[in-house]
N, C-alpha and C positions, 0 to 999 in steps of 0.2 A: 335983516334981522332973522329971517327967516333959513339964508343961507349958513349962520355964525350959531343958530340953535342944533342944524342939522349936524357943522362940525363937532359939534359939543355933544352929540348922539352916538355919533361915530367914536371919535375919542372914546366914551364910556366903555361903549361895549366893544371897541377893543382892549379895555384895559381890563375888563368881566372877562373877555376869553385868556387871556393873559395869564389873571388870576386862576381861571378856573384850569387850567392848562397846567401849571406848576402845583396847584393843589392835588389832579391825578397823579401829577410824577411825582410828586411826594409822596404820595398814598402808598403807589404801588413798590416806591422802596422801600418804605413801611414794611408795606405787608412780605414783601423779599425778603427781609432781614428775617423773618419768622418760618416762610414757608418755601424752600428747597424747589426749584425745578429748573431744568435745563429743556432744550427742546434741539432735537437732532433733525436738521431737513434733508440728510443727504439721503439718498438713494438704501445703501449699504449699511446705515446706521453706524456710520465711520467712526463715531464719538459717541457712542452712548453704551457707554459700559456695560459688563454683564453683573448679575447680583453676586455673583462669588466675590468677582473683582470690591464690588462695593461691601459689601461685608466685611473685607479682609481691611481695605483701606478704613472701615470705620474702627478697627481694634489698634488701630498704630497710637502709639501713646507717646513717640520720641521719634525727631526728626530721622527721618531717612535720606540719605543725603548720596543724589547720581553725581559722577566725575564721568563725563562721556567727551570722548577722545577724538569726536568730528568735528573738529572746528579747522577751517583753511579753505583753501580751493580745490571745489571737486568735481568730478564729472556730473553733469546731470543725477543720473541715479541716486547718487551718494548725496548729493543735495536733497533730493526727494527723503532717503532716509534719513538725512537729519530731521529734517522739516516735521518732518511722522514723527519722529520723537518726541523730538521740543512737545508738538501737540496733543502724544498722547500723554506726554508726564503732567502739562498744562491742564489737560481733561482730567489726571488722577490729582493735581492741587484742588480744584475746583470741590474734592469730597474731600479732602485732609491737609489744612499748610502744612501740617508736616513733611509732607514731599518737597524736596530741595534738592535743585541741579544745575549744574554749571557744563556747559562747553567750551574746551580746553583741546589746544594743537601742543601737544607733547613736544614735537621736536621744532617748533617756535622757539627764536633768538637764541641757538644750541650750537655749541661750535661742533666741528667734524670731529674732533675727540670726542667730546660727552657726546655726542648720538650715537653711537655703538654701547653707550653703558645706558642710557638712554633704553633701545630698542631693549638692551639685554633684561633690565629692570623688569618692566612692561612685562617681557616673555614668563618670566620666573613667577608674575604676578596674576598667571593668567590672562593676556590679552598679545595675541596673535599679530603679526603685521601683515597686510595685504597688499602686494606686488601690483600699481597700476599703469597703464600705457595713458599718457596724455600729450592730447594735440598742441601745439605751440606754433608761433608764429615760424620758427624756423626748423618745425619736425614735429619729432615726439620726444618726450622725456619720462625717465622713470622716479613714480612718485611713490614713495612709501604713506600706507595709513593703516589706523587700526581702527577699524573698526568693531568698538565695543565700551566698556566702560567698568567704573572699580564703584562698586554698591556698598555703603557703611552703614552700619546702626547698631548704636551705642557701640562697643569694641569688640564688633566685626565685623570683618569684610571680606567681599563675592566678586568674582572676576563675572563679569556680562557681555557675553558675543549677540553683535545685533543683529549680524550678516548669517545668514541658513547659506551655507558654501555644499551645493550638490552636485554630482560627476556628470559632465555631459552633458550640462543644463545653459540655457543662456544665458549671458548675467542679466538680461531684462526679468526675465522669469525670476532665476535667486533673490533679487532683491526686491520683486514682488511679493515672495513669499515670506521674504523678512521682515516686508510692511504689513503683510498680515498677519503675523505672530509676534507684533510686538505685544499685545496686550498679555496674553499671555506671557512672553518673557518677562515684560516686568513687574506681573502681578505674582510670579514666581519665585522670582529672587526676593520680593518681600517678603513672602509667605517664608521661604526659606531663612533668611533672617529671622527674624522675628516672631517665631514658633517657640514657645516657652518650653515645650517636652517636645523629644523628638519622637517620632511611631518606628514601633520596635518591628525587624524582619527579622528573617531567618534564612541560614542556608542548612538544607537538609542535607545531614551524612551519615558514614554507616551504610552503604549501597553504592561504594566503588564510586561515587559524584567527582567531578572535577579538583583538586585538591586548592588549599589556599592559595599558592603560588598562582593556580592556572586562574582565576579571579581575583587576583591581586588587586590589578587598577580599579574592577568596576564596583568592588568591597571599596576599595579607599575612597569612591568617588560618593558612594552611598552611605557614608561614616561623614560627611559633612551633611545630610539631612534626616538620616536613620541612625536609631541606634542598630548595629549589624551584630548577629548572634550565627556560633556555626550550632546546631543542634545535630544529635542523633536519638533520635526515638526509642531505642532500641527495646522495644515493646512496654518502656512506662509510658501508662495511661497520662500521667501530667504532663508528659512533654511539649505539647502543645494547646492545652485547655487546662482551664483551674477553675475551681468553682469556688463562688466570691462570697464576703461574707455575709449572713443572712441581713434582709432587712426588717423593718418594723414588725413585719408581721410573720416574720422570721423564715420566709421567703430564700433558696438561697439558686444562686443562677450560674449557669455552666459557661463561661466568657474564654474567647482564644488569648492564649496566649502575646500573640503576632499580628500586626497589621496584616501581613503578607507573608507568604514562606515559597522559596524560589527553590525548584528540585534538580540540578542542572548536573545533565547528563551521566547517571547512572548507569552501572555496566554490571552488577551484581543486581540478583533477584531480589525482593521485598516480600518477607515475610507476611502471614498475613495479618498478625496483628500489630505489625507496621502501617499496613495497609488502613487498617483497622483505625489506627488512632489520625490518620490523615483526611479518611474520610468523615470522622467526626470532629473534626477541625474543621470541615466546609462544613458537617450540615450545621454546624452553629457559627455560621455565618466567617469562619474563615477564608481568606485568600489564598492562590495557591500558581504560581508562574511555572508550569511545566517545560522544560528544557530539554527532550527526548528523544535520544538516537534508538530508531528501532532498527537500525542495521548497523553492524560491528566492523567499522572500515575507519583505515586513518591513513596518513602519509605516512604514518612510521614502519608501516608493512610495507613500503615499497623502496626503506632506505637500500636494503641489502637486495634485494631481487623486484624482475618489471613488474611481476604481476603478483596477481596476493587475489582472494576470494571472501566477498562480504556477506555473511552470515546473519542471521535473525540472532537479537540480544534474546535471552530468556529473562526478562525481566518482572514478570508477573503482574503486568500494570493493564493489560490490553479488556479484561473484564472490567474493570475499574475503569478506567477512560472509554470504554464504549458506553457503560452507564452514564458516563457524564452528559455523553452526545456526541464524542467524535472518536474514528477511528483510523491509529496511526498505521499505515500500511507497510509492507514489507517489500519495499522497492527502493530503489534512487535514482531520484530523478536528471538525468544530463539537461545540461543548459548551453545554447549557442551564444548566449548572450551570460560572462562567466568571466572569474577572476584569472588573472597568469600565476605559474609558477616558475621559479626559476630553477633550469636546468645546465648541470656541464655540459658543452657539447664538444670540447677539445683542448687544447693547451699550444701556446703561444710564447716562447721566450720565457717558459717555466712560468707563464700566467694562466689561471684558468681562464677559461672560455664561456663566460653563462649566455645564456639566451633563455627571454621569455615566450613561452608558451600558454595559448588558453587552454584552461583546463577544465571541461567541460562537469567534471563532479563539482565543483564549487560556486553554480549559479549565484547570481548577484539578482539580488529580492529586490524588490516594488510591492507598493502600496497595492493591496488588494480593495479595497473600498477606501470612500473618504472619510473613515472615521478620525476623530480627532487623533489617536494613539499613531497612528501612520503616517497621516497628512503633512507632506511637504516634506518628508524625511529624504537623507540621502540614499544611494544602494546599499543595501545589507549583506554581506561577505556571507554567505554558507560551507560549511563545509559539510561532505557528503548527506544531505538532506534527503528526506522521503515524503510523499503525498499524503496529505492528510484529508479523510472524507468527515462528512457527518452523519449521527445516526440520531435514531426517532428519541428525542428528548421533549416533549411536550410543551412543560414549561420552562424551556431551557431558551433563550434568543442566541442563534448563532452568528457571529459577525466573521468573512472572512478578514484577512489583518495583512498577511504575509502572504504571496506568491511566484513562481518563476515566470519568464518573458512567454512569448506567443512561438517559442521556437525551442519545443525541449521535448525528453522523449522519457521513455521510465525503462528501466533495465530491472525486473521481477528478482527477487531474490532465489537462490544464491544467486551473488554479480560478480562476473569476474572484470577485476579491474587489472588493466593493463597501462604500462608509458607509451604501450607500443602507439597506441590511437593517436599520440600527441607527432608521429611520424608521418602520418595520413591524411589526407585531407577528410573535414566529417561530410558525410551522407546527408546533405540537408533534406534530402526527400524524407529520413528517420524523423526529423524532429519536427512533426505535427502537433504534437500537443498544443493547447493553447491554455496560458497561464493557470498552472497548476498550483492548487492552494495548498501551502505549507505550514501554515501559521490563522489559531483562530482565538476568536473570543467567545465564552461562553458566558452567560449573564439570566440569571434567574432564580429557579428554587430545584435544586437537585434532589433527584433520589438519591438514596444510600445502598451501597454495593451489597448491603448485611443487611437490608428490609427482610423479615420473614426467613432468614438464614442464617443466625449464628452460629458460625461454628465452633467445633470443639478447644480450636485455639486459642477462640476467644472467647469464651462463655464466659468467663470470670470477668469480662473486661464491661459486666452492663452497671458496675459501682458507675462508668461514666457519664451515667443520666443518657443513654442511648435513645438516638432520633434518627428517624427513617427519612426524611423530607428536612431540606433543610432551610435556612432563613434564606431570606433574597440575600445573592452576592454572586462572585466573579471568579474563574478562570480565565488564563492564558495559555493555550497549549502549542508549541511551536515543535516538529520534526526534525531538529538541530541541536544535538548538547553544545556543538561547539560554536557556537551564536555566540555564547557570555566567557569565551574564552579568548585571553590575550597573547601573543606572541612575546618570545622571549629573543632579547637582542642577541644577535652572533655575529663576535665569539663572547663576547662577556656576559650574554646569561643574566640580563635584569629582566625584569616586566617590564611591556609595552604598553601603550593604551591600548584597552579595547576599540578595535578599528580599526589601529592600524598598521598595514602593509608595511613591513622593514624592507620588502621586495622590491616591490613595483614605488613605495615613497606617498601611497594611496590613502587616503581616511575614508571609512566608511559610514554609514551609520550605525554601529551596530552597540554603540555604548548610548544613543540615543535612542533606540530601540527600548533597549534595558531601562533604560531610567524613567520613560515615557509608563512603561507598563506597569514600573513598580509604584509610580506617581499616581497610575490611574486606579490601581488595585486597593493602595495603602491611604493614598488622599481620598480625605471626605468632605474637603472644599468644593470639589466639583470644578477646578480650573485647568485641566486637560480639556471642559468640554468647551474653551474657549477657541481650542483651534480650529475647531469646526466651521468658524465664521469665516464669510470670503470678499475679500475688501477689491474691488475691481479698479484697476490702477489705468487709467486712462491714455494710453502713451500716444503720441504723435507719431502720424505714418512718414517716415523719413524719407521714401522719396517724392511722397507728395508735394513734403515740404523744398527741398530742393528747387524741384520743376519749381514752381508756384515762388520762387523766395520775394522776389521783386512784386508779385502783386501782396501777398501777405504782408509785407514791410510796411507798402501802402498803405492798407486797410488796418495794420495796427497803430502807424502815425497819424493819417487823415483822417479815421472814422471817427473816434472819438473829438476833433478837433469841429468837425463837422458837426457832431451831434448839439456840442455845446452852444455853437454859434446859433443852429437852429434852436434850439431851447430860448435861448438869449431875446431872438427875433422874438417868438411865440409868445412866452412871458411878457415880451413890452408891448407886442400889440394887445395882450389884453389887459394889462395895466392902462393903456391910454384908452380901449373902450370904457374899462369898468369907470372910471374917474370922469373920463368925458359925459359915461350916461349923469355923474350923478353931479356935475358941473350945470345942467341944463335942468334940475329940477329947482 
């Protein structure tokens, strides 16, 4: 009796924890359904979005829909960045269904005709093919993929590269860097989509600046998420500020014209009431991408004769930009580490003859700090560039951005530039410099060039509501006009992308550069400052693994096999104590 009371004890109160057990899980999906959290345990915070990101995904109001182009057999890596995908799009569902994606192999069940319309489609669409070596039972073969994807919402659509392709880098590295800028990549192209008004720039002209032609690409590239204006100042005060209309209390306030205004590369002086109305565009909180050659040197001095002599521009910028905080020097920089140019060097069967040579004026840039605007970028092509210092700006925060290798030297203005050097072996004992900064960011509250000074040319110009200090906001100052300038194909004379090499067949970063700055100047999302995060990709040391394959084989079939079996034991012996003890009461 006593035994048959006790089961009927037991019984109960397991069927009370039972109960009570299904009662929590219900509660607490209950309470889920109402109160939002996720919880990140990794290390890196590999999944835990940043707030711009969430922000942006809470204003989507229509599905967004990824076509991503990795789907098949791939190397390791390219596995890894699928995988990164799938889970960060999966982490960006979790705050909006509206994100929708599919994985899709293009050239899947494609006969050898249509893959050539096929690849060609793709290309016209924006999505690149990537050349792979894969191992096979009987060698190697070459595998076509694309790495990237076609982004739609509502009627229209963004070509998306997933792969950061950088020069002289490993692909272990490349596509580590591409797992860590996914977030950003694809909280980008939604933003870009899905932006109701686009933010107005400007290119300043009127002061000899780079013509439309020579910005061609990276205007058309900035006309898919800017509206692009060319402006010339030419001493009206409205050119780039307008004052708005009054409010309630009839209140009325001096507002820029521009998200941003990019000044690229200038060869005529600036007036000073040019001057005038740019500086009261920053103090009232305008942006401003300075683009500036302070020495006057180009390839085209050297079509006809070797040598040619680079001179100081008279541009009348150098009071002005040393007030900001930095000061552009009157040198140029050689770099051992530098782009080719090609040269004739004889003829052949009535063929020319070219040969590439490096050309030590046209240093290839690196990331000077880890700021987001730089990080993980590829090399940046310069042409004749000069060093940039900084000067005492208080409340000004200067970031370097832009620099040359640990192997360059500066040639003091006048330079005379010769072909002949490209006949000679260079003096590396000359080039001690170590990474000379070309490129800055400045960030805070500026003084105005005209505090305490207005001059007579502009006396009339204080109808603009004149401010001596201005609101917090941002410069970019780079020692390069010809950064944001594209190459023209030859002999037919189109524009090329920004970047790239028709020479050498090279891409560089330098339309990545551009876009990166104009994103960080003109966006007030704060999603450039997402690249700043660093996701540590854990790789396996390969020849460890080798040596070692036969015992690792081991220990990943038998351990686990093992564990079980012991668990199995452990569990039944103490099912047979706990029941034996209570068999005996």
């Amino acid at each position: 009796m006593k035994h048959e009371n006790t089961n009927g004890l037991r019984k109960r109160s397991e069927w009370t924890n039972f109960i009570v057990i299904v009662a929590i899980l219900a509660a607490v999906n209950i309470l889920g359904s109402f109160v939002f959290t996720r919880f990140d345990l990794t290390a890196e915070k590999r999944y835990t979005l940043s707030p711009a990101t969430k922000a942006l995904l809470s204003e989507i109001d229509d599905i967004v829909y990824f076509k991503i182009y990795l789907e098949g057999e791939f190397p390791a890596g390219f596995k890894m960045l699928r995988k990164e995908t799938k889970e960060m799009l999966d982490e960006f569902r979790a705050y909006n269904k509206l994100i929708a994606y599919e994985f899709v192999n293009p050239l899947a069940d494609v006969s050898s005709q249509e893959r050539n319309e096929v690849i060609r489609s793709l290309a016209e669409r924006g999505i690149e093919p990537t050349e792979l070596q894969m191992r096979t039972a009987d060698g190697t073969e070459q595998k076509m993929i694309f790495p990237g994807a076609h982004v739609m919402y509502r009627d229209t659509e963004l070509p998306l590269d997933l792969l950061d392709n950088q020069i002289n880098t490993a692909p272990e590295t490349v596509l580590n860097n591409s797992v860590q800028n996914l977030e950003f990549k694809l909280a980008d192209i939604i933003r870009k989509l899905s932006q109701l008004q686009k933010p107005q720039i400007a290119f300043i002209t009127g002061h000899g600046e780079l013509s439309e032609a020579e910005t061609y690409d990276i205007i058309q590239t900035l006309k898919q998420h800017y509206q692009v204006e060319l402006i010339n100042p030419a001493g009206q005060i409205s050119a780039l500020t307008r004052r708005s209309e009054p409010d309630k209390q009839g209140a009325v306030r001096i507002l820029p014209n521009f998200a941003a205004i990019i000044i690229a590369r200038p060869t005529q002086a600036f007036d000073e009431k040019d001057k005038f109305i740019i500086d009261q565009y920053i103090m009232y909180g305008g942006k401003v991408l300075w683009l500036i050659d302070p020495i006057q040197a180009s390839m085209d001095s050297l079509q006809m004769n070797e040598s040619t002599v680079g001179v100081d521009y008279q541009l009348n910028l150098d009071d002005q930009l040393f007030k900001y905080g930095v000061k552009l020097n009157k040198n140029l920089v050689l770099d051992l580490n530098s782009a080719s140019i090609p040269l004739r060097t004889g003829q052949v069967g009535g063929q020319a003859q070219i040969e590439f040579f490096r050309w030590n004026y046209f240093p290839l840039l690196n990331q000077a700090s880890n700021h987001p605007l730089v990080r993980n970028l590829n090399s940046i092509k310069a042409d004749f560039v000069s060093s940039v210092d900084t000067t005492s700006a208080d409340l000004v925060k200067k970031t370097p951005l832009l620099k040359t290798s640990d192997y360059s030297r500066i040639s003091g203005s006048p330079v005379l530039i010769s072909l002949a050097m490209l006949r000679e072996k260079p003096d590396e004992r000359l080039y001690n410099r170590k990474g000379l900064n070309v490129g800055w960011l400045l960030e805070g509250q500026f003084s105005s060039l005209y505090a305490n000074r207005i001059s007579p040319e502009i006396s009339d110009s204080r109808e603009i509501g004149f401010r001596d200090a201005s609101y917090p906001t941002a410069m970019i100052v780079v020692a390069d006009g010809d950064l944001i300038r594209n190459q023209f194909h030859v002999p037919q004379g189109y524009p090329l992308p920004l970047g790239f090499d028709q020479y050498t067949r090279r891409t560089f970063g330098n339309k990545d550069f551009i876009l990166n700055a104009i994103s960080y100047l003109a966006d007030e999302s704060g999603l450039v400052s997402i690249r700043s995060r660093e996701l540590k990709i854990r790789l396996l040391d390969q020849k460890k693994l080798q040596e070692g394959k036969i015992t690792w084989q081991l220990v990943n079939t038998g351990l686990p096999i093992l564990l079980l079996l012991l668990t199995g034991i452990i569990y039944l012996q103490l099912r047979k104590r706990h029941y034996g003890r209570k068999s005996t009461l």
